[in-house]
PAFI-816691 format. One record per residue (C-alpha): y negated, z, x; chain; residue number from 1. Coordinates in steps of 0.001 Angstrom, whole numbers. Example, Ala and Ser with C-alpha at 12.3 -4.5 7.8 and 13.67 -1.06 7.14 Angstrom:
! residues 2
NODE      py      pz      px c   k
NODE    4500    7800   12300 A   1
NODE    1060    7140   13670 A   2
! end
This chain:
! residues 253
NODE      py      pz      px c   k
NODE -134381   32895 -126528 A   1
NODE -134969   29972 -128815 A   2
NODE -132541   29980 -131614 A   3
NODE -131341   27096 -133956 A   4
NODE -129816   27267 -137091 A   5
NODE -126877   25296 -138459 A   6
NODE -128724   22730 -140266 A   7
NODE -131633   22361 -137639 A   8
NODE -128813   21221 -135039 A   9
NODE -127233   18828 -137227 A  10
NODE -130875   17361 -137673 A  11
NODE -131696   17358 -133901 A  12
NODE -127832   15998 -133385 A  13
NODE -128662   13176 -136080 A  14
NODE -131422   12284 -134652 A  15
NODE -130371   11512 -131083 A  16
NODE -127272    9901 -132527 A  17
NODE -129917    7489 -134055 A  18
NODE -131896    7526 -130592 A  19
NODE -128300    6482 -128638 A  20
NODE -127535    3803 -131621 A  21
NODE -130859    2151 -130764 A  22
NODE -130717    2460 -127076 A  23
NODE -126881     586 -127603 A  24
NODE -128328   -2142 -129548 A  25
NODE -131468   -2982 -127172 A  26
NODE -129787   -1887 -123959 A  27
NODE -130925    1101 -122267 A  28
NODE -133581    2032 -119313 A  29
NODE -132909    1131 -116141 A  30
NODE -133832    2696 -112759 A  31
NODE -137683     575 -111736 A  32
NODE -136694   -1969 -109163 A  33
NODE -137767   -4914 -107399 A  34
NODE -135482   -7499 -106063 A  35
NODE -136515   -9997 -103237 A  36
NODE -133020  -11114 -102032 A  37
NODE -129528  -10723 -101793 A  38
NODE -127255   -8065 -100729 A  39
NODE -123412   -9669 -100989 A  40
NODE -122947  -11467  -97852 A  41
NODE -123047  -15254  -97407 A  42
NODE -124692  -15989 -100936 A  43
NODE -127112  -17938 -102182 A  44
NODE -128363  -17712 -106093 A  45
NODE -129748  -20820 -106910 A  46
NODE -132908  -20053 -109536 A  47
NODE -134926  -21984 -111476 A  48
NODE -138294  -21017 -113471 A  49
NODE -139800  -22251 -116979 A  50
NODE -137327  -23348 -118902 A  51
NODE -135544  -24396 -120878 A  52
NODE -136097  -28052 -120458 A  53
NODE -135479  -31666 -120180 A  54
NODE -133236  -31343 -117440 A  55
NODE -131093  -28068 -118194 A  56
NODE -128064  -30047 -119005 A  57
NODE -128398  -32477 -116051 A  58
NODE -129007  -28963 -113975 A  59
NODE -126204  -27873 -115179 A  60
NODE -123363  -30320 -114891 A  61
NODE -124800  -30873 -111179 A  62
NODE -124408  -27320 -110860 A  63
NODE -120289  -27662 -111792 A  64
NODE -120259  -30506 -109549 A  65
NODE -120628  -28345 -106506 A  66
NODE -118460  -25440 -108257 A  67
NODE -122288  -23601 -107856 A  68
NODE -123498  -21230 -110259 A  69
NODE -127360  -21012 -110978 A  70
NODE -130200  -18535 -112560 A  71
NODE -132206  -19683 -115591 A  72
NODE -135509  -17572 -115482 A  73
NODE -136829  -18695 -119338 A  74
NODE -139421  -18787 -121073 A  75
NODE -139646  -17887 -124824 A  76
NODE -143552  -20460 -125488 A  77
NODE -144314  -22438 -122079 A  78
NODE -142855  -25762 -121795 A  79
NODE -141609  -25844 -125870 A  80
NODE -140550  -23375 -127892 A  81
NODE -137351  -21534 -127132 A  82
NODE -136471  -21426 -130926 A  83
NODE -136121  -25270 -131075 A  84
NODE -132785  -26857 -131875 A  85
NODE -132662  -29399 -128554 A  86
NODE -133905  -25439 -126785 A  87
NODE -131303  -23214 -128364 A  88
NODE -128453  -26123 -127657 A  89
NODE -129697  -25987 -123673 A  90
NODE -129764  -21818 -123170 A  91
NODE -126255  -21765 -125171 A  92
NODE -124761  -24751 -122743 A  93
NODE -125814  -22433 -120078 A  94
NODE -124037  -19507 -121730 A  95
NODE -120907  -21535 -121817 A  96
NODE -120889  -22994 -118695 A  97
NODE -121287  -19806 -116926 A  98
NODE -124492  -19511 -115766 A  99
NODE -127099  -16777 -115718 A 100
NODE -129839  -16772 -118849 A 101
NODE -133032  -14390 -117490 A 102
NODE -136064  -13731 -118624 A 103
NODE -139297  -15391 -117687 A 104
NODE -141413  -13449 -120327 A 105
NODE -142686  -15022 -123478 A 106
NODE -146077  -17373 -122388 A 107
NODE -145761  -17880 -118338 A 108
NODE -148554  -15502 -118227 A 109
NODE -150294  -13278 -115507 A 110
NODE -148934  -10126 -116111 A 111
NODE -151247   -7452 -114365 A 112
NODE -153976   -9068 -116542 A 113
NODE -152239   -7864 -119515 A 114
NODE -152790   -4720 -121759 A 115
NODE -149812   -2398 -122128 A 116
NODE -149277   -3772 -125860 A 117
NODE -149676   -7330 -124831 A 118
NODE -147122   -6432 -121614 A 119
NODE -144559   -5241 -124270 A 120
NODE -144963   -8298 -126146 A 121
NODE -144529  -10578 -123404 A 122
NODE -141087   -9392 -122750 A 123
NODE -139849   -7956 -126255 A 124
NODE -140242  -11337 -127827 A 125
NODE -138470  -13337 -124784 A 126
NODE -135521  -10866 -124706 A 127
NODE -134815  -11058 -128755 A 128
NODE -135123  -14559 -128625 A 129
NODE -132103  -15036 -126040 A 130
NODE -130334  -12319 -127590 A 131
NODE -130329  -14107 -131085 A 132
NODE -129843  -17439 -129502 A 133
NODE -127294  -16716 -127349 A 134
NODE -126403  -12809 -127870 A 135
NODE -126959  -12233 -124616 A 136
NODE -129554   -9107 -123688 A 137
NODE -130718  -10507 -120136 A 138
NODE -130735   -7136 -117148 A 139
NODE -132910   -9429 -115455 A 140
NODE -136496  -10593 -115063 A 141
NODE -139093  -12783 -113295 A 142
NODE -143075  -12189 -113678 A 143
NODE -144448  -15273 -113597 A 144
NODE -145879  -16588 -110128 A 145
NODE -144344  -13431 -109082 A 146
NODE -147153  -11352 -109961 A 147
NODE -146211   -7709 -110757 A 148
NODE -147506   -4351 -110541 A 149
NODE -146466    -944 -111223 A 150
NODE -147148   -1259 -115135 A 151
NODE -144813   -4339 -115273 A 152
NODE -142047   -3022 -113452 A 153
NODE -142350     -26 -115144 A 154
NODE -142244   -2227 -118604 A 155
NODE -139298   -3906 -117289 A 156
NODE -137041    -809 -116195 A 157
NODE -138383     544 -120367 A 158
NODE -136538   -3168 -121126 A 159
NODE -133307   -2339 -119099 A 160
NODE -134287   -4820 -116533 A 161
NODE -134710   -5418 -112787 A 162
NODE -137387   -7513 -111433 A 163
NODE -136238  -10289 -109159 A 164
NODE -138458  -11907 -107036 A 165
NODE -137155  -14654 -103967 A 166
NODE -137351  -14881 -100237 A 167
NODE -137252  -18467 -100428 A 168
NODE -139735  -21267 -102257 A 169
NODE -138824  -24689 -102439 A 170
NODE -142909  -24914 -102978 A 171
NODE -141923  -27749 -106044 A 172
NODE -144141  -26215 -108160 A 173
NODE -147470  -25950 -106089 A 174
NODE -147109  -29766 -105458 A 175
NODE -144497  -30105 -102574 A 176
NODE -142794  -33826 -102905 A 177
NODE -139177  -33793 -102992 A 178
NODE -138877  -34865  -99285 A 179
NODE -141438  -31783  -98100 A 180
NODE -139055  -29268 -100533 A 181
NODE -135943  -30865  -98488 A 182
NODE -137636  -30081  -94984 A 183
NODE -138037  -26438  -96186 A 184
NODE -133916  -26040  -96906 A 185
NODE -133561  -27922  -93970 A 186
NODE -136125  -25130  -92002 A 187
NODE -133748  -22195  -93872 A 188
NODE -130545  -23573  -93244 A 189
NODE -131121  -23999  -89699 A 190
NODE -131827  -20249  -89361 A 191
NODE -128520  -19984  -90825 A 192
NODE -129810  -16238  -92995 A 193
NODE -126575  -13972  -94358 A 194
NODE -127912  -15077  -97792 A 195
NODE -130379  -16870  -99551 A 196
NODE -132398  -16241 -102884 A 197
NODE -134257  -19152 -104331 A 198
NODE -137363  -20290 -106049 A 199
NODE -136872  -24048 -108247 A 200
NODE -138707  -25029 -111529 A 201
NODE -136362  -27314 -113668 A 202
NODE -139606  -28574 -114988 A 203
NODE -140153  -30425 -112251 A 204
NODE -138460  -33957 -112353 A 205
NODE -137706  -34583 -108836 A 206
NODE -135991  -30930 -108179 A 207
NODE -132962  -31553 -110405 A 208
NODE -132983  -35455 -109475 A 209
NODE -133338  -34864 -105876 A 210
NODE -133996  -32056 -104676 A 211
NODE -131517  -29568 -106195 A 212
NODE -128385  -32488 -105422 A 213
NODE -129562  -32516 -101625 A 214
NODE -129677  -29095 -101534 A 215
NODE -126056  -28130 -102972 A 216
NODE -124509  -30185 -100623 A 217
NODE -126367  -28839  -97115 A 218
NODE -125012  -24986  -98785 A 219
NODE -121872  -26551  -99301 A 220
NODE -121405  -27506  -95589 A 221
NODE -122775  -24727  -94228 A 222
NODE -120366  -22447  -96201 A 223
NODE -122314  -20463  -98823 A 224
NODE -120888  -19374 -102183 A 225
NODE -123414  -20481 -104283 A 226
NODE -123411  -18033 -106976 A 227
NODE -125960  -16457 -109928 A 228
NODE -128583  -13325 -109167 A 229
NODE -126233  -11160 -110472 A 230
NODE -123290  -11974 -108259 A 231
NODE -125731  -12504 -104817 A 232
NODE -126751   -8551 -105776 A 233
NODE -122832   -7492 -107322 A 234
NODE -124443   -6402 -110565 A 235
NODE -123842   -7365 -114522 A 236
NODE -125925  -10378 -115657 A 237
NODE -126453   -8764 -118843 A 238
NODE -126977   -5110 -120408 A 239
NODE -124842   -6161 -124162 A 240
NODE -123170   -9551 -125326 A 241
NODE -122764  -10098 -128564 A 242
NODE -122384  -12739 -131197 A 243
NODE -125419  -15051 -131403 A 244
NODE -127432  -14734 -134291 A 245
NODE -127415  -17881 -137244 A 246
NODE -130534  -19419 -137594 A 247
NODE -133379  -17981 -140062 A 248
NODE -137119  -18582 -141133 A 249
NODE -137713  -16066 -137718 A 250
NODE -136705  -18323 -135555 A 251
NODE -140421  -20064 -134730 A 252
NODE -142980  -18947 -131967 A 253
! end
């Protein structure tokens, strides 16, 4: 049998001290897992893609209207850079407002294309960019155009992370007009499902300005809480909160 001496077990117990530290700080590995809906009984979680953007605030406070809580899949270089001020001011009015900051991976990119370094870059730079904006370590992700494959769930589990993907698309961002994205709730609501998880872009103008509004108010009659990812599936929103980072010469994509 293997023996250790005194001072090689203080080493090895150093060392994983360090390992533990690390995996504290970044949040730890989670169990590979794909998400495409629900599980908590009459919910819906309200998502939306590609942000942050011109409309996060308006989301927002339309959001509170209907006492509705929403997901925020982001994006760290798509629409504008993350880092900017008018950016950092939306994902942190998010953040105090209650809702649900995820990650959308750095570029809006097609994942599966990706080499395993470019993969790790993709979501390593999205999740320190919410964590220093808003100290918030997101536990949940969205491939863009919901493309995944074993290497990217894989990478996301490594990142603490589920993948969610939806089991309902308002189409807005494959050129559906607001009135053809209102038919499809309508089509949904009428089947009256146990719970709902949806597909919006905030990028698109008419979603928040008439889509989204319409929308609230049909769940609203029809009973649903409207609540974020994390409550439709009963899970934490995010693996460590901490205090937001100040502002430094990193901050730029």
């Amino acid at each position: 049998m293997m023996r250790f001496s005194t001072s090689q077990i203080a080493t090895l117990a150093s060392a994983l001290l360090g390992v533990a530290q690390a995996s504290s700080a970044l949040g730890s590995r989670t169990t590979p897992s794909v998400v495409t809906k629900c599980t908590e009984p009459n919910t819906v979680a309200i998502t939306f893609d590609d942000g942050p953007y011109n409309w996060t605030m308006e989301l927002v406070d339309l959001l509170d209207k209907y006492d509705a809580k929403g997901t925020f899949f982001v994006n760290g270089n798509n629409y504008g850079c993350i880092y900017s001020e008018e950016n950092a001011k939306r994902l942190n009015y998010l953040v105090k407002h209650d809702h649900q900051i995820a990650s959308h991976t750095w570029a809006h990119a097609h994942l599966p294309k990706l080499t395993g370094d470019e993969l790790n870059s993709e979501f390593s730079k999205t999740n320190e960019a919410i964590r220093k904006i808003t100290g918030r370590n997101p536990a949940f992700m969205r491939p863009p155009y919901g493309e995944y494959n074993d290497e990217v769930v894989e990478k996301a589990a490594n990142n603490g992370q589920t993948v969610v993907i939806w089991d309902f698309d308002s189409e807005d961002s494959i050129g559906a007009t607001a009135e053809q994205s209102k038919s499809h709730y309508d089509n949904i609501l009428n089947q009256h499902p146990g719970h709902i998880l949806t597909l919006n872009h905030e990028t698109i103008q008419t979603t928040p300005q008439n889509v989204i509004p319409y929308a609230l108010k049909k769940f609203k009659e029809k009973g649903y809480k409207m609540v974020t990812v994390a409550q439709c599936l009963g899970k934490e929103p995010y693996q460590t909160v901490t205090e937001p980072s100040t502002r430094d010469e990193s901050w730029k994509c």
